[in-house]
N, C-alpha and C positions, 0 to 999 in steps of 0.2 A: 854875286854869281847868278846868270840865270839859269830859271829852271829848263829844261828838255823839252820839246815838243813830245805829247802823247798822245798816240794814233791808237784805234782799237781794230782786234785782230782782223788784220785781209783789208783796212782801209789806208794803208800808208801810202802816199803818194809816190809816183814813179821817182828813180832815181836816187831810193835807199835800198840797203840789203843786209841782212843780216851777217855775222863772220861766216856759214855756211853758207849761204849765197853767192859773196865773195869768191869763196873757195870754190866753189863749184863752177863759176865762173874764169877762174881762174887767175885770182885777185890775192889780193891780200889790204886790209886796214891802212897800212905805212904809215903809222904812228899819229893817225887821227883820231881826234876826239870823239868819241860818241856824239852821232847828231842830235838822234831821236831816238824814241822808246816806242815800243808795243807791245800793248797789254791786250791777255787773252783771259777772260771772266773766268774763276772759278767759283762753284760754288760753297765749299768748305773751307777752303784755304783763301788768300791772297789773292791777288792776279797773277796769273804767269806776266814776268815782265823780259823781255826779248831786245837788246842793242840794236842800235839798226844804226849803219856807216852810208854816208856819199858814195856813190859809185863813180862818181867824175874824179874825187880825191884820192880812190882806189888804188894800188899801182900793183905791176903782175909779180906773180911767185916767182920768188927766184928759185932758180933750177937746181937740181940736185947733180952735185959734182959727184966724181968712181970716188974722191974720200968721203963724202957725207954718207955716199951706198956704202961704202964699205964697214964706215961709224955703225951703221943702220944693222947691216947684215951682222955684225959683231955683239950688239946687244940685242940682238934679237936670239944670236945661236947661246949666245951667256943664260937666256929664261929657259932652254929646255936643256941645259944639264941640271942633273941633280947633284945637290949638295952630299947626299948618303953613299951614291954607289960610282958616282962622277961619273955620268953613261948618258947620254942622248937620249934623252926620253920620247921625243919623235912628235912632244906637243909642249906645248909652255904649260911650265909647273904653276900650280894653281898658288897661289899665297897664303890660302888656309892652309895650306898641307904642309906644305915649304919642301916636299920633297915628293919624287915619282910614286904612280900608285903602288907600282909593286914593292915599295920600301915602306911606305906605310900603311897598307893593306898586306903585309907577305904571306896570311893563310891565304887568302885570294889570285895567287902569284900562276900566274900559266903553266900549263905542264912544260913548256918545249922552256924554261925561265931556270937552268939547271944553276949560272951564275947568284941567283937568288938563294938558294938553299945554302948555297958555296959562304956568302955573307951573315947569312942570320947561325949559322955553327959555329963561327969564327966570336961573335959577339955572346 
């Protein structure tokens, strides 16, 4: 197997790009192999080392269909209910917490939060 071509940072020759390049571009990989590498000097740790793909072998994003948005919009609206009071919490629930602030902060809970006191009686 050979090894990789290894450029150092900001000298890679025209006509590679890293997957955010790509993307930005409006690209994608399409199941190519990594061409080359670039490495960026650190001095504690390793090198940062960074993929770097052909952009000739590139091929474009494919588009998002109303069911991939629709996929999309559905697990996106699934991260701001809460597991505890099943309510729209109006932001994605954090994964430390695994539930809205006011269910796990409730001395903290807003005055106008009247449903909140309504739950923590009941338990």
């Amino acid at each position: 197997m050979a090894s990789l071509p290894v450029y150092r940072w900001r000298l890679a020759p025209d006509g590679y790009a890293t997957r955010r390049q790509l993307r930005a571009a409006g690209l994608r990989p399409g199941g190519q192999e990594v061409a080359a590498q670039l490495e960026r000097p650190r001095r504690r740790r390793g090198p940062l080392v960074a993929f770097l793909y052909r952009v000739d072998l590139a091929k474009p994003v494919r588009p998002m269909t109303p069911a991939r948005w629709a996929a999309l919009a559905k697990a996106n609206a699934a991260r701001r209910i809460c597991p505890e009071c099943c309510r729209d919490a109006g932001y994605v629930i954090p994964p430390s917490l695994g539930m809205c602030s006011a269910c796990a902060f409730p001395d903290n809970a807003p005055e106008g939060a009247s449903w909140i006191s309504s739950l923590t009686s009941v338990r």
